[in-house]
C-alpha positions in Angstrom: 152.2 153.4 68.2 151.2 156.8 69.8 148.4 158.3 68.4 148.4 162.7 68.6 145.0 163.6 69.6 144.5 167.4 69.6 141.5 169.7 69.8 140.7 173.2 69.3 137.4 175.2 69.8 136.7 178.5 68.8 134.3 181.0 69.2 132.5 183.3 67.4 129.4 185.0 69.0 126.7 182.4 69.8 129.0 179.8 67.2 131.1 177.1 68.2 133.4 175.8 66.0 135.6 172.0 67.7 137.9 170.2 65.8 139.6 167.3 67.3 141.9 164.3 65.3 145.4 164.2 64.9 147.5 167.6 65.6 148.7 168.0 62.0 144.5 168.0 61.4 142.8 170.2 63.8 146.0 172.6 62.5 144.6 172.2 58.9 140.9 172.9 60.2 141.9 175.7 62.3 143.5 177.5 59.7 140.3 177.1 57.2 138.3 178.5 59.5 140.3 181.3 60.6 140.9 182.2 57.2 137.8 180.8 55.2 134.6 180.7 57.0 135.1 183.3 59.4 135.2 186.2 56.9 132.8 184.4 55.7 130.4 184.5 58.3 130.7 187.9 59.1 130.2 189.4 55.4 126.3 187.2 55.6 123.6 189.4 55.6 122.1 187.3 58.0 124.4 188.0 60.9 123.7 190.9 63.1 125.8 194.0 62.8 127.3 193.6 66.6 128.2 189.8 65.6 129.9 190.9 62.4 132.2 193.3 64.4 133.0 190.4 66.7 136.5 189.3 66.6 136.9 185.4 67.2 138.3 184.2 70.0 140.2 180.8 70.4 139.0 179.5 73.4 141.4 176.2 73.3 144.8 176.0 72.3 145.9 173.0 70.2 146.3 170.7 72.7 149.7 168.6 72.4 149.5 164.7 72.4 149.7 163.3 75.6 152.7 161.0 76.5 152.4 157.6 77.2 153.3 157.2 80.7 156.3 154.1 79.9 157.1 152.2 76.7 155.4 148.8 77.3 155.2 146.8 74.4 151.6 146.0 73.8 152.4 142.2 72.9 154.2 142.0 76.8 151.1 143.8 78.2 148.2 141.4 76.5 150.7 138.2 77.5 150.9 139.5 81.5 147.0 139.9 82.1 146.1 136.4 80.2 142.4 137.8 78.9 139.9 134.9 78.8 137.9 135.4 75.3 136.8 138.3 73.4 135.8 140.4 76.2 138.5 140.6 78.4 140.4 140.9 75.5 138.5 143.6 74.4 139.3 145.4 78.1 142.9 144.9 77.9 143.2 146.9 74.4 141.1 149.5 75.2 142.9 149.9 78.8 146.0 149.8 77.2 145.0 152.5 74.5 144.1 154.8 77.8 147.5 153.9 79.5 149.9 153.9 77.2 148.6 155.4 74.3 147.4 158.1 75.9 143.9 157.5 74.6 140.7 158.4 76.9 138.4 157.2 73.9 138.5 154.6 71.2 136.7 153.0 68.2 136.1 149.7 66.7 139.2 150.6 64.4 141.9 151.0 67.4 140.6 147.5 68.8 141.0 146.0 65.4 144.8 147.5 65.5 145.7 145.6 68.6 144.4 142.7 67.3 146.4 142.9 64.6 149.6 144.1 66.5 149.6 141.3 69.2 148.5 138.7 66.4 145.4 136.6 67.9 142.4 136.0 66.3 139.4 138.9 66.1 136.0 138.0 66.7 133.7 137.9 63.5 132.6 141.6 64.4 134.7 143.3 66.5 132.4 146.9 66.8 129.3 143.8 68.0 131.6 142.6 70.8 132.1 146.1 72.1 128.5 147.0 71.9 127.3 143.5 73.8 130.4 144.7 76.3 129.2 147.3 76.8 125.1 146.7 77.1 126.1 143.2 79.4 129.0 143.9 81.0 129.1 147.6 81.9 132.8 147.8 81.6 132.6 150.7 78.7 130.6 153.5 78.3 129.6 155.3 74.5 131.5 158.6 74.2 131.0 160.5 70.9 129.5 158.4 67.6 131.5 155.3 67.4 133.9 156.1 70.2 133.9 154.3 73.7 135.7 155.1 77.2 136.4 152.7 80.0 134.3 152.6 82.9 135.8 152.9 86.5 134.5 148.9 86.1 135.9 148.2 83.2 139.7 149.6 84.6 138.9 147.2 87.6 138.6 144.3 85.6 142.0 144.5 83.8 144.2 146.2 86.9 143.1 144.4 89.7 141.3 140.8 88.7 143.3 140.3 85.2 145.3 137.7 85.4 142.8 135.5 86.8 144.7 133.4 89.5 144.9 130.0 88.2 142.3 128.4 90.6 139.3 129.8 88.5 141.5 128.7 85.0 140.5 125.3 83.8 144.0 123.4 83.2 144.9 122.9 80.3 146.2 119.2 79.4 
């Protein structure tokens, strides 16, 4: 499941205007305000006769998704590194989101998703568990309200020390 994340900023005099979600939306957006608010804007009183004249300028381009780098099945991936608990879990969702899904940031929502996809149990509150991650652990940082990025840390964990070698697993009998 790939997710298109594109963005789009434009500019008009000392206004910003960013748009970022799915390709199909920032398309949407960026059409309203080329051809809603930005007449709007410069017919306002308000606005200073050398702003008015400005013509806006599209400082980003709609941004195409990007590509995940191979097709690994996200089932294959959570079996291979063997997360202990919530936590580690957690890490290997969120690492595979970045990976393969091409996504640098992620909510409570996309977690949720892999839980669903790969079929194991979510913890009671799944947006808690990132939140105590990432005040305990240091393994994610906040990005934008309600999003979250890994931390150099947090990519550690799941590349280099996930699978834990079976000396520090408790057998099971």
């Amino acid at each position: 499941m790939e997710q298109e994340i594109s963005r789009v900023k434009v500019k008009f005099g000392n206004l910003d205007f960013e748009v970022e979600g799915a390709q199909s939306f920032v398309k949407e957006c960026l059409g309203f305000i080329e051809e809603k608010v930005l007449p709007l804007l410069s017919t306002m009183p308000q606005i200073p006769a050398e702003l008015a004249k400005e013509q806006p300028k599209i400082v980003g381009a709609v941004q195409e998704p990007t590509p995940p780098i191979k097709e690994v099945p996200l089932f294959n991936f959570y079996k291979e590194k063997k997360p202990s608990g919530h936590d580690e879990t957690v890490m290997v969702f969120a690492y595979y989101l970045k990976r393969y899904e091409g996504l640098n940031e992620f909510s409570p929502t996309d977690i949720e998703r892999c839980y669903d996809e790969v079929g194991v149990r979510k913890p009671s509150r799944v947006r808690q568990t990132i939140i105590n991650i990432k005040n305990n652990k240091g393994w994610l940082t906040p990005s934008k309200r309600g999003f979250y990025r890994l931390t150099n840390i947090g990519e550690n964990l799941v590349v280099q020390d996930l699978p834990r070698d079976s000396g520090s697993e408790k057998k099971k009998q």
